[in-house]
N, C-alpha and C positions, 0 to 999 in steps of 0.2 A: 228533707232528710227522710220521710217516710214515705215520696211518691213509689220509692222501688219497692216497698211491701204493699202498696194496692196494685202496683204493675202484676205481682206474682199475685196477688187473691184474684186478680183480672182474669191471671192466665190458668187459673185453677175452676173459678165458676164465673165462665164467661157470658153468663147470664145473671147474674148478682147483681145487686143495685149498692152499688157502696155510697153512702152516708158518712158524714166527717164532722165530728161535733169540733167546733173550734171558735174561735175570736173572731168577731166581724170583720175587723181588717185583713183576714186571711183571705176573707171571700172570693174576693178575684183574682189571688192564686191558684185557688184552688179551682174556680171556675174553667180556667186555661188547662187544669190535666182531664184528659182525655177519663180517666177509669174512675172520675169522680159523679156520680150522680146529682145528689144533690147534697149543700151546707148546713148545718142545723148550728145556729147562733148559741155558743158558750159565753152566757153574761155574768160568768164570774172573774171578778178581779185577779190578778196571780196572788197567788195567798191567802185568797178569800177563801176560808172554810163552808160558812153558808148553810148547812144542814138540811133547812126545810128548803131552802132556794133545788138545790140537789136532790134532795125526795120528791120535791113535785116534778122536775124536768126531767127524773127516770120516772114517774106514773105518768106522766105525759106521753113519754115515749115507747112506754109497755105496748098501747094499742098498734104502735107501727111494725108489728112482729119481727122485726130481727131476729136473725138466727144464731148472732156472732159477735162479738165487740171488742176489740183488738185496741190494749190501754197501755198508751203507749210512755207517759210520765210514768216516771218511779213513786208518786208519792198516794197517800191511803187515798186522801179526797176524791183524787181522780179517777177512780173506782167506784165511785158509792151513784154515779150516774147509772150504768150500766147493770150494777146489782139492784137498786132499784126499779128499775123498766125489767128485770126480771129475762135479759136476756141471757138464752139455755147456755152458750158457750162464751165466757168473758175470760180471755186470753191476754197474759201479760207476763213481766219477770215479776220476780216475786215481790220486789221493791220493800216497802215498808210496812212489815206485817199484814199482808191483802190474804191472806189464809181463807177469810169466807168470802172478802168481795168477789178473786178471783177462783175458777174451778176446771183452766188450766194456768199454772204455774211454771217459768220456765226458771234455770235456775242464772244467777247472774252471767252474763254473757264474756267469755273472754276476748272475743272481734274488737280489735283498737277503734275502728271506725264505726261512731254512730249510725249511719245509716246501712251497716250490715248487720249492727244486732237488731235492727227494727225490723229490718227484711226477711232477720233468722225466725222470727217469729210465724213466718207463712212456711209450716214444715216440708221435708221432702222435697229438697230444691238443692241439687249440685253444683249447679252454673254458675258463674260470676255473676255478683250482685249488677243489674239494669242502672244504668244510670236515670238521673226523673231526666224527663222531656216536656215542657211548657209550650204550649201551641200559639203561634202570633206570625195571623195572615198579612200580607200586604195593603189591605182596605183598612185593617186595625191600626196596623203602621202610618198610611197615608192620612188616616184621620186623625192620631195625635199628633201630627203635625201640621195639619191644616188648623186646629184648633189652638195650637201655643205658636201660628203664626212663622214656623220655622220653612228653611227651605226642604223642597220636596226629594228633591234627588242627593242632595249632601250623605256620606259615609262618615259621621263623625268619631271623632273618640271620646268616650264616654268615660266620664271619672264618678265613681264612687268615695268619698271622702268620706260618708259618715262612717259611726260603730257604736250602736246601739250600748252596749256592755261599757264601754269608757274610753279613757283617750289612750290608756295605755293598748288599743287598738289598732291607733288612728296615726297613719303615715303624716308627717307635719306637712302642715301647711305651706310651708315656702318650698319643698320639695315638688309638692304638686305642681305649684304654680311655676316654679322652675321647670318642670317637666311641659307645661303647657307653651313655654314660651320657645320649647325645642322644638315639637312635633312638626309637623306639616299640614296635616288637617285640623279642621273646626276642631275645638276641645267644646262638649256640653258636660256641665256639672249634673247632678241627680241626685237626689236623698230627697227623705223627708222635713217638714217646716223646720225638726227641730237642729237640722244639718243648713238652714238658710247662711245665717251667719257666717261660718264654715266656710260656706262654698263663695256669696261676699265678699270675701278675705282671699280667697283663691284668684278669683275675676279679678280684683285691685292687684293682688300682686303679681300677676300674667301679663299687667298692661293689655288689661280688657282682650287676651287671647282667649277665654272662656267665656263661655256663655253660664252665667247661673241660672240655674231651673229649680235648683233645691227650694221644697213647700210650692210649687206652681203646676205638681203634676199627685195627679193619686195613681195607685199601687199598679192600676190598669195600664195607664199611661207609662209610664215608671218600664214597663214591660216590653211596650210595645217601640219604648224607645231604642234602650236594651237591645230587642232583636235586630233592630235595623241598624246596629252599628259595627263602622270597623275593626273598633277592637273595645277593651273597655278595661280600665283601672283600678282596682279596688284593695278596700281593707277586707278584711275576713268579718263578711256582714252577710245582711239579709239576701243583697243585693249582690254579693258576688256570688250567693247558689243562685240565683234568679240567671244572671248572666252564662253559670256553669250548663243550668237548665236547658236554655234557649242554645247552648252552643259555639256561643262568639268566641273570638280569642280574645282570651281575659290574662291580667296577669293579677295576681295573688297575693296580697303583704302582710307577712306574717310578723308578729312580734309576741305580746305575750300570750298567746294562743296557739293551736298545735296544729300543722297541718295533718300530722296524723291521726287526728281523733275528728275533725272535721274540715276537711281537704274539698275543695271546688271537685265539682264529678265531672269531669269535662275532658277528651282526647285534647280539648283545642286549651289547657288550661297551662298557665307555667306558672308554679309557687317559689316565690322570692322571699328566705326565709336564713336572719343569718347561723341559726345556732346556736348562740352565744350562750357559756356557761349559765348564767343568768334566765337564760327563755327556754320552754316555756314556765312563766308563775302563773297564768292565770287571772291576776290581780288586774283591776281595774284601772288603775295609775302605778304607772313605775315607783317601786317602793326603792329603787335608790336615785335615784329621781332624775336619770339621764335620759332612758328611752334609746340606749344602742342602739338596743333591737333594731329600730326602725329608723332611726337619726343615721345609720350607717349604713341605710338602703341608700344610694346616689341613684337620682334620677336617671344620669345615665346609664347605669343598668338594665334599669326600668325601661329607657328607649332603646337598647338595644335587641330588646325581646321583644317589641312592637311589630307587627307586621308593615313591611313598605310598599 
């Protein structure tokens, strides 16, 4: 969500070194954009306040003279990095009373889509917001799959199952595997360990038409699979911008969450998404405990917007 405002700082001083303080597990995301220099490891927990942890990793970071710090959470904490390393320009919406951390200030954004008000923050820019772009060579490619033993020339379809946020995300599982037992190509599952399960229950109910790979691949690999596939299926996760990124044709399942406020950024993208009075809540589990939303996506939908 924030590649297209270092795209635009990229295209603004295109000799800048951008730096991206974030969570280790971002790392090899963020390694794959091009306008990222280098990661600088954020060891704080989400929620962790931390004080002295945050004074010393902006006096730490004072000596590396930054000229600029573009702070992109709404919340106080996530400012007190940047005012302490005492960098001259620290740029953000104004969020939660940041009056001294930040010293410029924008005022709350009205752009539906988060990754336009991130963008709106690199000023003086007409164009339509860039979509991000994640780079993933053929060598990259052939290597995760020399390494998890798959075949080499196979175009598979690639299912996203997990969602980080909750189930009320998460397309059910017998639809997938219904779906899996339609297609025509290899089906590979993908998510993180704690999507194993999940995906498990997918492969058993496909009659072994899928392959699980969820927890058998890191963020890198995850990536590199991603790019090398025919199409790919997802819930509205990590893993459907990653796929938006790279470009595939992805399809999109929306339920309590909104595609208007974060939408796969992708030409090659189709969001399947039914409206229902009820969506979007937000809420992490269907609070009336059916799951329409997404119980009323039929697979065959889903395969007919597959590419053949």
């Amino acid at each position: 969500m924030m590649q297209p405002l270092l795209m635009r700082l990229h295209q603004q001083h295109p000799d800048a070194e951008i730096h991206v303080l974030a969570p280790a597990w971002s790392a090899p995301l963020l390694a794959r954009m091009p306008e990222v220099t280098a990661t600088i490891e954020n060891p704080f927990a989400h929620g962790a306040f931390d004080w002295a942890g945050r004074k010393a990793l902006g006096r730490h970071l004072a000596s590396a003279d930054f000229s600029q710090a573009y702070v992109l959470p709404n919340s106080w904490k996530s400012a007190l990095v940047p005012f302490f390393a005492k960098i001259p320009e620290r740029i953000g919406y104004t969020g939660e009373a940041r009056f001294i951390l930040l010293n410029q200030r924008h005022p709350k954004s009205p752009l539906p889509r988060l990754v336009d008000r991130y963008a709106a923050l690199a000023a003086d820019f007409s164009d339509p917001t860039p979509n991000p772009r994640l780079t993933s060579t053929q060598e990259q490619q052939q290597a995760v799959r020399t390494a998890l033993a798959l075949p080499a020339n196979t175009a598979p379809i690639i299912f996203c199952p997990g969602a980080e946020y909750g189930p009320a995300k998460r397309w059910p599982i017998h639809h997938f595997a219904a779906l899996a037992r339609q297609v025509e190509a290899p089906v590979w599952i993908v998510g993180s360990a704690k999507d194993a399960p999940v995906g498990a229950e997918i492969a058993q109910q496909s009659a072994d038409k899928a392959l699980n790979l969820c927890g058998k691949t890191n963020l890198e690999q995850a990536i590199d699979l991603i790019a090398s596939a025919k199409a790919v299926v997802t819930n509205d996760s990590g893993l459907m911008h990653v796929a938006a990124a790279l470009d595939r044709p992805l399809v999109a399942l929306y339920g309590s969450s909104s595609p208007g406020y974060t939408p796969p950024l992708s030409a090659h993208a189709t969001i399947l998404s039914l409206d229902l009075e009820c969506s979007p809540c937000f809420k992490r589990e269907c609070p009336l405990g059916h799951l329409h939303c997404l119980e009323h996506i039929a697979p065959e939908q889903v395969l007919a917007t597959l590419p053949h």
